[in-house]
PQR file with spaces between the fields and no chain letter, atoms N, CA, C, O and H, PARSE charges and radii, in Angstrom:
ATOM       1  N    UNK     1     134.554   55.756  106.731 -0.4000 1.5000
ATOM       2  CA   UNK     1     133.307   56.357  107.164 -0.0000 2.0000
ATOM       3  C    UNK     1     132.893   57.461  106.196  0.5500 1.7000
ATOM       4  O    UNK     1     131.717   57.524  105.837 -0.5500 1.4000
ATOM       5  N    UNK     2     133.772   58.309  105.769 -0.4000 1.5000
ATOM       6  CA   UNK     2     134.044   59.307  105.091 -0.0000 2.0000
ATOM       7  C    UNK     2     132.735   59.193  103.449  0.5500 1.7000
ATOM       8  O    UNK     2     131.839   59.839  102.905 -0.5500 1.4000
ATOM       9  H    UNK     2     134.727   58.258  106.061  0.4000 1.0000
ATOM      10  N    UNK     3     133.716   57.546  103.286 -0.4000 1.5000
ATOM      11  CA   UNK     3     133.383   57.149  101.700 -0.0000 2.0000
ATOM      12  C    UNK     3     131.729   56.858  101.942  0.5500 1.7000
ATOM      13  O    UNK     3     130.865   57.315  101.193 -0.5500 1.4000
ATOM      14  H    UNK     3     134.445   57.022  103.728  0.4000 1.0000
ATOM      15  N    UNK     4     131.485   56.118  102.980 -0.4000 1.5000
ATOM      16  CA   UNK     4     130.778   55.043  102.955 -0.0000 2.0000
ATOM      17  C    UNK     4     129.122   56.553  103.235  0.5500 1.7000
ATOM      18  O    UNK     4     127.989   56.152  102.967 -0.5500 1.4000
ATOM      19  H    UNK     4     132.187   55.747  103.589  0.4000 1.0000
ATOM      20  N    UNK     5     129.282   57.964  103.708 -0.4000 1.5000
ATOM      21  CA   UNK     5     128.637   58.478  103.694 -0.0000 2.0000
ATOM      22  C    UNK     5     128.416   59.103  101.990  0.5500 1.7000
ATOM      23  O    UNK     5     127.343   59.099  101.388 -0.5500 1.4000
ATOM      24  H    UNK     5     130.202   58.290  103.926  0.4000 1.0000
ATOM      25  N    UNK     6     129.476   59.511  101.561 -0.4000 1.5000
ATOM      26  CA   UNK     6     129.527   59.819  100.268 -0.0000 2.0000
ATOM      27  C    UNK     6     128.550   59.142   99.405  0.5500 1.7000
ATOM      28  O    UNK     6     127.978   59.636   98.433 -0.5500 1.4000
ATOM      29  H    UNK     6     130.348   59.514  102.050  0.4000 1.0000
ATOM      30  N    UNK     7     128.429   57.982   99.863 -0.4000 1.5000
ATOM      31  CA   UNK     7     127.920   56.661   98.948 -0.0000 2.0000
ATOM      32  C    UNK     7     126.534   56.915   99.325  0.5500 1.7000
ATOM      33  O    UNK     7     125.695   57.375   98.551 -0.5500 1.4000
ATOM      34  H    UNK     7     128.893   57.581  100.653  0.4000 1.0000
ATOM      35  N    UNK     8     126.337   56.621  100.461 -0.4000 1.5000
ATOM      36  CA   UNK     8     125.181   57.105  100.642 -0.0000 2.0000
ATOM      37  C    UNK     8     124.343   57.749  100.380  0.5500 1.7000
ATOM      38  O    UNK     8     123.175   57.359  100.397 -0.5500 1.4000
ATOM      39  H    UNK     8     127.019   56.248  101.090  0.4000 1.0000
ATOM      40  N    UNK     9     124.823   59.278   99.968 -0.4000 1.5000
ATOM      41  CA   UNK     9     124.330   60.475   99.565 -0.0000 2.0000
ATOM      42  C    UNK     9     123.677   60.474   98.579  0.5500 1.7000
ATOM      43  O    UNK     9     122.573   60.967   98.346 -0.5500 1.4000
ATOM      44  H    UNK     9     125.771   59.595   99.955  0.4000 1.0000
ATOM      45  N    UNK    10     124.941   59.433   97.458 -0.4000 1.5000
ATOM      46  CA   UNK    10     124.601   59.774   96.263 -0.0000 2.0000
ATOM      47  C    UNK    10     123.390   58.514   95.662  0.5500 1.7000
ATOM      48  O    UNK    10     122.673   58.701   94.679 -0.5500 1.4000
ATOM      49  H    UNK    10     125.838   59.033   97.648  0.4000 1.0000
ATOM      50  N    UNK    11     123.386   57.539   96.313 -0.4000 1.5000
ATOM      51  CA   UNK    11     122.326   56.457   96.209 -0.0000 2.0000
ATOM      52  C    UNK    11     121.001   57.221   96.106  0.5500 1.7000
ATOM      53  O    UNK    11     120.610   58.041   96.937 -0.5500 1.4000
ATOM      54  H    UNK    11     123.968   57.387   97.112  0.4000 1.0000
ATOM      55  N    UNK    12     120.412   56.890   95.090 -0.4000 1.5000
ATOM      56  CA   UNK    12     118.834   57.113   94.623 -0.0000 2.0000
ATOM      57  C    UNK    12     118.258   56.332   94.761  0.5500 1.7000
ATOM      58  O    UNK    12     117.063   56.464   94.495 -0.5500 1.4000
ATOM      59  H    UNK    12     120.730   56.224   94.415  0.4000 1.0000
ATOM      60  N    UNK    13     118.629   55.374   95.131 -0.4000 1.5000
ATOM      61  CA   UNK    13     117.393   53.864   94.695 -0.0000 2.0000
ATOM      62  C    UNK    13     116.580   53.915   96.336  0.5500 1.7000
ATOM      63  O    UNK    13     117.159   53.790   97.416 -0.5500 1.4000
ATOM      64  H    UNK    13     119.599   55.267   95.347  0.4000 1.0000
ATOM      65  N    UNK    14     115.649   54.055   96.197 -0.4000 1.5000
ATOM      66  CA   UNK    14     114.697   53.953   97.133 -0.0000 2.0000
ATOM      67  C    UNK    14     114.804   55.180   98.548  0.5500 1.7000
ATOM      68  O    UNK    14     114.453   54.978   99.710 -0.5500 1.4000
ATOM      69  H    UNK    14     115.179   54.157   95.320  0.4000 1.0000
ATOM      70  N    UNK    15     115.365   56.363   97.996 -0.4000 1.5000
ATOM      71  CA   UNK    15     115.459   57.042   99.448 -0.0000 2.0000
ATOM      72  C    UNK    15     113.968   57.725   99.586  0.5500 1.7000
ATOM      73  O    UNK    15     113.273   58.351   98.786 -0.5500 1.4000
ATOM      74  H    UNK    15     115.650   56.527   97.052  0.4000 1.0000
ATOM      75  N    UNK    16     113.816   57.392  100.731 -0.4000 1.5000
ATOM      76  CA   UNK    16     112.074   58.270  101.080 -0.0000 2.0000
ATOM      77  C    UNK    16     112.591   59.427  101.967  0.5500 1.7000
ATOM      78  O    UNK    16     113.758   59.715  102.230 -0.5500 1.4000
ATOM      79  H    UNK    16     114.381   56.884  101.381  0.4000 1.0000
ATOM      80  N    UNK    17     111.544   59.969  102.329 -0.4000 1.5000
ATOM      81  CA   UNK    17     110.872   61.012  103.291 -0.0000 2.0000
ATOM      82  C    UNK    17     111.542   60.297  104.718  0.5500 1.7000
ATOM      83  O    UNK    17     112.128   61.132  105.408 -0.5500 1.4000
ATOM      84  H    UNK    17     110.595   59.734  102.114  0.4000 1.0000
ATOM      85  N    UNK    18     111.549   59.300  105.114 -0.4000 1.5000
ATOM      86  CA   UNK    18     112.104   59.427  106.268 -0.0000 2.0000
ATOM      87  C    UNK    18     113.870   59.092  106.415  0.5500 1.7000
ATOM      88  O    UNK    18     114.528   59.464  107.386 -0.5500 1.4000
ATOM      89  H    UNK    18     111.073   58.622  104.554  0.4000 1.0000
ATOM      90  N    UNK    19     114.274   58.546  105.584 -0.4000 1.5000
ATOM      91  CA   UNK    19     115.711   58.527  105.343 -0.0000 2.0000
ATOM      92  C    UNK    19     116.063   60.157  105.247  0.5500 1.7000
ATOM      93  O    UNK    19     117.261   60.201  104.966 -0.5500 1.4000
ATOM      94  H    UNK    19     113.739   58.243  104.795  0.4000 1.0000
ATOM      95  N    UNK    20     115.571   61.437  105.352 -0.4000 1.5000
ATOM      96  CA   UNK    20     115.639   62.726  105.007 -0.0000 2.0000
ATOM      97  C    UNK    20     115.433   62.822  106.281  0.5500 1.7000
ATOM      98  O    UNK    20     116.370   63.223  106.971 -0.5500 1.4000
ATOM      99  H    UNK    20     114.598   61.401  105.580  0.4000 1.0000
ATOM     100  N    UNK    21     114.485   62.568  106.752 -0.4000 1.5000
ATOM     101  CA   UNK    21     113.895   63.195  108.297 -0.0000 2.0000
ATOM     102  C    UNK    21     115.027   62.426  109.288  0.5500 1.7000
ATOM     103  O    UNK    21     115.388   63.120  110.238 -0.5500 1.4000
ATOM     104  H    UNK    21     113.724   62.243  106.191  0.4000 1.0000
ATOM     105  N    UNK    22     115.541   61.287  109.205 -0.4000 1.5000
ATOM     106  CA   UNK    22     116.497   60.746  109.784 -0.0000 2.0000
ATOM     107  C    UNK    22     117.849   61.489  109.930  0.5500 1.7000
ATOM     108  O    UNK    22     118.676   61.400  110.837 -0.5500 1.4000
ATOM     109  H    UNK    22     115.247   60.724  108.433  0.4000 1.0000
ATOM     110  N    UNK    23     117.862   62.210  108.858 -0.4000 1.5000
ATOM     111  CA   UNK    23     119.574   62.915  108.322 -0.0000 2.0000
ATOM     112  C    UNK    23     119.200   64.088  109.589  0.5500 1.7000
ATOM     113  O    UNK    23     119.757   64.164  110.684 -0.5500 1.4000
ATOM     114  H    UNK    23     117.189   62.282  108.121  0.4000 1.0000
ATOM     115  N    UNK    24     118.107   64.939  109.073 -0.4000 1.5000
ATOM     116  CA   UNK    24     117.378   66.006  109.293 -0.0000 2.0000
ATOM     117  C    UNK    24     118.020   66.010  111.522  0.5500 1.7000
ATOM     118  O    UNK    24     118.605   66.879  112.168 -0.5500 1.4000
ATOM     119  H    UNK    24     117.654   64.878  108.183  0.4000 1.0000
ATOM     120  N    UNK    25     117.560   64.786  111.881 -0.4000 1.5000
ATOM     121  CA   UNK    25     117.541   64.447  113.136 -0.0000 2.0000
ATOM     122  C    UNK    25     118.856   64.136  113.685  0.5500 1.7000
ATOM     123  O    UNK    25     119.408   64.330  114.768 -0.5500 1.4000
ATOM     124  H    UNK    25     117.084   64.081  111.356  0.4000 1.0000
ATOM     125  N    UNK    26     119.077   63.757  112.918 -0.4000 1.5000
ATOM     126  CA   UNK    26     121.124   63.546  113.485 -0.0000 2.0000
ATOM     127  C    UNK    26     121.715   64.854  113.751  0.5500 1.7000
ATOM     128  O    UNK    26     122.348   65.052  114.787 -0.5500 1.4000
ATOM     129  H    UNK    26     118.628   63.599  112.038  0.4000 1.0000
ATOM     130  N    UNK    27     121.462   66.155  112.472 -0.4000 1.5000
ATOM     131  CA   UNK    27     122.008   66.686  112.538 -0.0000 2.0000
ATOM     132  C    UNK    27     121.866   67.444  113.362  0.5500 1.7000
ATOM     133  O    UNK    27     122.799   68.013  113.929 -0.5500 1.4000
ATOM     134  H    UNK    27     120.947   65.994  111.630  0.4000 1.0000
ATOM     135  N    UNK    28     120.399   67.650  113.659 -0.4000 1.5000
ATOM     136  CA   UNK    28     119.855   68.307  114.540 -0.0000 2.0000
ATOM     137  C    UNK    28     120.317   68.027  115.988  0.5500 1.7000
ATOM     138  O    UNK    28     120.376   68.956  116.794 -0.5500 1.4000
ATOM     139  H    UNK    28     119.641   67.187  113.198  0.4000 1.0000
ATOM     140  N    UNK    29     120.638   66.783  116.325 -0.4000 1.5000
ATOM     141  CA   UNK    29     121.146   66.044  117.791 -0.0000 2.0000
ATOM     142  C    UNK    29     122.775   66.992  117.797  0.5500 1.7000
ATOM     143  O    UNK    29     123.198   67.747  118.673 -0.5500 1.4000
ATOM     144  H    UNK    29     120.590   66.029  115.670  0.4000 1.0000
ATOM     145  N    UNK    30     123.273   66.687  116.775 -0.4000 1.5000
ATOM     146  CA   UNK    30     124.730   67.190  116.562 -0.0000 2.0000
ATOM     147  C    UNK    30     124.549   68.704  117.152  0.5500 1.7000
ATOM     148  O    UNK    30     125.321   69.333  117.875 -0.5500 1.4000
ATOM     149  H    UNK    30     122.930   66.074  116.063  0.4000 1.0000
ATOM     150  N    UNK    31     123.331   69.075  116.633 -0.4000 1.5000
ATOM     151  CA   UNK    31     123.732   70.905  116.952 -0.0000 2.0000
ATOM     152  C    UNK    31     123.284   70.890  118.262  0.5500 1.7000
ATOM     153  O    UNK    31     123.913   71.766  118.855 -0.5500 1.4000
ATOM     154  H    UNK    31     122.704   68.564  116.045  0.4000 1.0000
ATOM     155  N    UNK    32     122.518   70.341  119.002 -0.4000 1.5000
ATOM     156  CA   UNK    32     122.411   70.716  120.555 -0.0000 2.0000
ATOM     157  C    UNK    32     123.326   70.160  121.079  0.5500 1.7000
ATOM     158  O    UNK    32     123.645   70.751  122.111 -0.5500 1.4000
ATOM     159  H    UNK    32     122.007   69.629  118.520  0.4000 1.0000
ATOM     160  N    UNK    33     124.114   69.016  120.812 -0.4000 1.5000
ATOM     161  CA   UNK    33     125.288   68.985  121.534 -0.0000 2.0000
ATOM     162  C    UNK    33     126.197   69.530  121.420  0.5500 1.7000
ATOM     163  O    UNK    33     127.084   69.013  122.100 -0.5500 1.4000
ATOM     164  H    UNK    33     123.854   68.536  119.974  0.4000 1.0000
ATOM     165  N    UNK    34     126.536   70.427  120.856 -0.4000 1.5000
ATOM     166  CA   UNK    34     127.333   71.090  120.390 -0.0000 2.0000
ATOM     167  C    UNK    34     126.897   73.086  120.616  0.5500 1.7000
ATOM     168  O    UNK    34     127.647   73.827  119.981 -0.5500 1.4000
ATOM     169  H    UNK    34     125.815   70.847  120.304  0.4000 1.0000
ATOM     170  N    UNK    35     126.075   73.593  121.232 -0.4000 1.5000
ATOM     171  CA   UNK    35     125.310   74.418  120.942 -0.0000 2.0000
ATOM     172  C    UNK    35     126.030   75.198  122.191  0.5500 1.7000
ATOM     173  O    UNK    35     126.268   76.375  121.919 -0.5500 1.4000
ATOM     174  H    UNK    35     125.465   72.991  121.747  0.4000 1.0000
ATOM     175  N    UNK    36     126.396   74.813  123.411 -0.4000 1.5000
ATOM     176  CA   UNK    36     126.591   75.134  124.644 -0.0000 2.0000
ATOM     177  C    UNK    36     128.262   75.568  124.478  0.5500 1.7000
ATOM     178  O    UNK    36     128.712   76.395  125.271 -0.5500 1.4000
ATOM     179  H    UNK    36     126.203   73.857  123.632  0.4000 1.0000
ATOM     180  N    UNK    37     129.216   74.937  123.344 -0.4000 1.5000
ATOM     181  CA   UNK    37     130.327   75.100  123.241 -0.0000 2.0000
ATOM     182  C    UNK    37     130.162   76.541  122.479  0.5500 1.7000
ATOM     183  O    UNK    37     130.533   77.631  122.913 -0.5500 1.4000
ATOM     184  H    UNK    37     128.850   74.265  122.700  0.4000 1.0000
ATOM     185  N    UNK    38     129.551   76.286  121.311 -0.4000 1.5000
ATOM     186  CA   UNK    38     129.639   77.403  119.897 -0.0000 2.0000
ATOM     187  C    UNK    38     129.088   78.662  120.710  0.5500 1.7000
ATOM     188  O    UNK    38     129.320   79.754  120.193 -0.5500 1.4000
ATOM     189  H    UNK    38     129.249   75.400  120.958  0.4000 1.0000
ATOM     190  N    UNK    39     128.333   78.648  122.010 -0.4000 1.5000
ATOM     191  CA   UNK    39     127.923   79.536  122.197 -0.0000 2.0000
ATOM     192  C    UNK    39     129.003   80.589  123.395  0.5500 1.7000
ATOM     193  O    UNK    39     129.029   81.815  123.503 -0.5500 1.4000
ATOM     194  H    UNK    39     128.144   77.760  122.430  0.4000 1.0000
ATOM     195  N    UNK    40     129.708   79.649  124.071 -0.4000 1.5000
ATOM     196  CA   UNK    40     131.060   79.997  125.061 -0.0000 2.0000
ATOM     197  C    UNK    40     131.693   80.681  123.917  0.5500 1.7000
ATOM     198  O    UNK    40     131.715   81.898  124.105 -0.5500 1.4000
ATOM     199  H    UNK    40     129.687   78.653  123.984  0.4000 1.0000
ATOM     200  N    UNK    41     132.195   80.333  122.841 -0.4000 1.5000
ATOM     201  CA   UNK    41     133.315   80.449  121.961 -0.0000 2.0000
ATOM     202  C    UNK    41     133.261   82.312  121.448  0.5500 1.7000
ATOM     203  O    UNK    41     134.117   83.173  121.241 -0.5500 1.4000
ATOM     204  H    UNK    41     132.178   79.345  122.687  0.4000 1.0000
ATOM     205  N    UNK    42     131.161   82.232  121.396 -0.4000 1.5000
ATOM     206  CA   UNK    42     130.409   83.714  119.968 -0.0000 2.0000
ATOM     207  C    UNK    42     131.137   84.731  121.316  0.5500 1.7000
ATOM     208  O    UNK    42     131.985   85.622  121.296 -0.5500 1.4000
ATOM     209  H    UNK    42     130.466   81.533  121.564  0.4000 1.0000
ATOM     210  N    UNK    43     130.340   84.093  122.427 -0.4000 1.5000
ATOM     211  CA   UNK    43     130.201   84.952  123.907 -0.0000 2.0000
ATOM     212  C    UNK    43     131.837   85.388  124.136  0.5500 1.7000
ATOM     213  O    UNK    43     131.886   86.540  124.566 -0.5500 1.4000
ATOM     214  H    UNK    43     129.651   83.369  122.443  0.4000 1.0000
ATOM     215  N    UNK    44     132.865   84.923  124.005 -0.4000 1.5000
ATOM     216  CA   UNK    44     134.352   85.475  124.353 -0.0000 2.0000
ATOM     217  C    UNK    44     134.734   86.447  123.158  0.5500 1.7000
ATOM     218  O    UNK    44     135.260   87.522  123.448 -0.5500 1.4000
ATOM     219  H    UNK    44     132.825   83.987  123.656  0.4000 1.0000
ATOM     220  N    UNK    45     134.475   86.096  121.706 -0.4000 1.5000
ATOM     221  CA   UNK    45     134.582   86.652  120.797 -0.0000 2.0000
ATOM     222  C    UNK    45     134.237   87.986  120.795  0.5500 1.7000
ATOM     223  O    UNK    45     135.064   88.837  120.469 -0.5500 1.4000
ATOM     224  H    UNK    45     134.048   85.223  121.470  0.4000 1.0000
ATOM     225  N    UNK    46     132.960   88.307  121.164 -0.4000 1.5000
ATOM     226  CA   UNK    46     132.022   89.372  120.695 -0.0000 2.0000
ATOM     227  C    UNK    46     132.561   90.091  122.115  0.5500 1.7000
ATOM     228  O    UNK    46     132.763   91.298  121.978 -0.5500 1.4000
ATOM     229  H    UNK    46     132.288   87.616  121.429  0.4000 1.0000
ATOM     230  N    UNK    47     132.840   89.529  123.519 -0.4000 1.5000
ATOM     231  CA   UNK    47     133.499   90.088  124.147 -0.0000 2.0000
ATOM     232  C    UNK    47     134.519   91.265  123.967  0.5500 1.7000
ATOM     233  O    UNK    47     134.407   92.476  124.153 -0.5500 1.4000
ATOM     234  H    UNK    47     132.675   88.549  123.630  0.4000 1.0000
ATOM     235  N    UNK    48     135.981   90.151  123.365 -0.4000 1.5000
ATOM     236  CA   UNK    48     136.906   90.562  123.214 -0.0000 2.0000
ATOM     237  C    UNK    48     136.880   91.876  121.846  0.5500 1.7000
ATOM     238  O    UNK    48     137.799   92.694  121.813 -0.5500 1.4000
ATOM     239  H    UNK    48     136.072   89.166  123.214  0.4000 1.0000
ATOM     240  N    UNK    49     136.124   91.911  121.152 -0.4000 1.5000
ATOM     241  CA   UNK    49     135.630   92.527  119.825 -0.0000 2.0000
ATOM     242  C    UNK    49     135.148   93.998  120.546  0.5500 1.7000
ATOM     243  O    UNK    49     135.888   94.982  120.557 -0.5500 1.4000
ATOM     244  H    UNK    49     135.377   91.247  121.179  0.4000 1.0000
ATOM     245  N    UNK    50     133.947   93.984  121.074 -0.4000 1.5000
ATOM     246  CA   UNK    50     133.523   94.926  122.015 -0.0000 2.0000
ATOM     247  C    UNK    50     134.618   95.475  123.124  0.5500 1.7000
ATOM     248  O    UNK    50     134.448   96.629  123.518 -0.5500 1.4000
ATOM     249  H    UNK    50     133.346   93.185  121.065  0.4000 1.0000
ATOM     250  N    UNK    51     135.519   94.866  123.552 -0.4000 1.5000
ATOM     251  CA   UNK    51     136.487   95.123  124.407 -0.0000 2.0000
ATOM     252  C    UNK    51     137.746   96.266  123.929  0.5500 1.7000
ATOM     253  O    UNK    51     138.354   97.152  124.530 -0.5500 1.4000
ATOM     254  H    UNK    51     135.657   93.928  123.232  0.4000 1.0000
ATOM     255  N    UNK    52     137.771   95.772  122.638 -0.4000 1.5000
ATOM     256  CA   UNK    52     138.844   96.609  121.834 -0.0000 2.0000
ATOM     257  C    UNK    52     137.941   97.742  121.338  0.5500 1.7000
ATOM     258  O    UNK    52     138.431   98.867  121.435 -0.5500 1.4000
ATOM     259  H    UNK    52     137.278   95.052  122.150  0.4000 1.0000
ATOM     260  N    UNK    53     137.110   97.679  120.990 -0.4000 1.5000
ATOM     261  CA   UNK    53     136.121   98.596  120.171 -0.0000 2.0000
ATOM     262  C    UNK    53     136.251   99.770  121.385  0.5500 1.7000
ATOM     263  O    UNK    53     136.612  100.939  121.246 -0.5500 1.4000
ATOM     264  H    UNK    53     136.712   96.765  120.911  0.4000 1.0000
ATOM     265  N    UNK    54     135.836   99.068  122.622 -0.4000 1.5000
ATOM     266  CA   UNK    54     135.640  100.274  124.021 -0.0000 2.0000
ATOM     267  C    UNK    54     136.910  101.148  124.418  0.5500 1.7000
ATOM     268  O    UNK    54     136.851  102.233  124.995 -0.5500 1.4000
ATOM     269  H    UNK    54     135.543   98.119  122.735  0.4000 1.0000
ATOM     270  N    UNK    55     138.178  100.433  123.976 -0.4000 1.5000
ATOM     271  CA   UNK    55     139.191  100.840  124.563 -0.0000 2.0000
ATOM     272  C    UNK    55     139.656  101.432  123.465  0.5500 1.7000
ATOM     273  O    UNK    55     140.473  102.321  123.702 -0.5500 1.4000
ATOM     274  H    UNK    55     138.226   99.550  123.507  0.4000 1.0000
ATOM     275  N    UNK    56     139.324  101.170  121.935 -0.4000 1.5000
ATOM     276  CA   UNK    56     139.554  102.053  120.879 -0.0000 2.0000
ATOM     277  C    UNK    56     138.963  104.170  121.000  0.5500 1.7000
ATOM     278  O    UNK    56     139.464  105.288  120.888 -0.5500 1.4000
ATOM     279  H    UNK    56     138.660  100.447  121.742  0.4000 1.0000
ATOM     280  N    UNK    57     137.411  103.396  121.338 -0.4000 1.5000
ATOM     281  CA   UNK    57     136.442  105.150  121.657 -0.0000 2.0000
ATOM     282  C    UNK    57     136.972  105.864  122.795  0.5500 1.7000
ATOM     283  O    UNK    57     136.868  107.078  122.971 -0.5500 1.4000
ATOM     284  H    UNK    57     137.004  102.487  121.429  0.4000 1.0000
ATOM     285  N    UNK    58     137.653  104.885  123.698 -0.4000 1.5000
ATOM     286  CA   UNK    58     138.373  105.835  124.823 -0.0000 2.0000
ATOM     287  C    UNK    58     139.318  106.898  124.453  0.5500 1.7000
ATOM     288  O    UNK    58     139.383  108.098  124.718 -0.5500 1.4000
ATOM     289  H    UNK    58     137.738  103.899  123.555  0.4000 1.0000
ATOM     290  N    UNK    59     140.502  105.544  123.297 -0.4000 1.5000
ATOM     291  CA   UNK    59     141.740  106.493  123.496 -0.0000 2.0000
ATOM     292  C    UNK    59     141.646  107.709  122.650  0.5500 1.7000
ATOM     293  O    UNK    59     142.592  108.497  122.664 -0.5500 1.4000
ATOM     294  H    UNK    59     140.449  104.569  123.082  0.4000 1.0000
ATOM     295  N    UNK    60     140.270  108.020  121.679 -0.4000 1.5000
ATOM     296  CA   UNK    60     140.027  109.048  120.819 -0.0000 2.0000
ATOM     297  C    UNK    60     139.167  109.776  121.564  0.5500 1.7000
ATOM     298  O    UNK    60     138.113  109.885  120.938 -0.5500 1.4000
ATOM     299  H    UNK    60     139.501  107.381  121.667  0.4000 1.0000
ATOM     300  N    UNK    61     139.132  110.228  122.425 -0.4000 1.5000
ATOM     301  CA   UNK    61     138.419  110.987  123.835 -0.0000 2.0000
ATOM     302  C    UNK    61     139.379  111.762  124.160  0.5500 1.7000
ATOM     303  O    UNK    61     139.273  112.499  125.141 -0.5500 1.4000
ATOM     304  H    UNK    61     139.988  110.139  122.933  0.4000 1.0000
């Protein structure tokens, strides 16, 4: 699958405007399915980040 995109890529012979808008659309499908996870993942992160940060300004109080 790997190759067979590679190949793809690199093929010139006849790629238009919508073979682009096609890529354009996959990837785009990929990121909303995917959008609801990446966003659980920022949301615990920035949590835990902010969490230490709060308990850092405490213990210098």
């Amino acid at each position: 699958m790997k190759k067979s995109i590679w190949t793809f890529l690199k093929d010139e012979d006849g790629q238009t405007s919508t073979e682009y808008i096609l890529l354009v659309a996959v990837v785009a499908l990929i990121v909303f399915k995917f959008k609801n996870v990446a966003e659980d993942k920022l949301t615990k992160i920035t949590e835990q980040v902010f969490g230490k940060a709060e308990g850092f300004v405490e213990g210098i109080q």
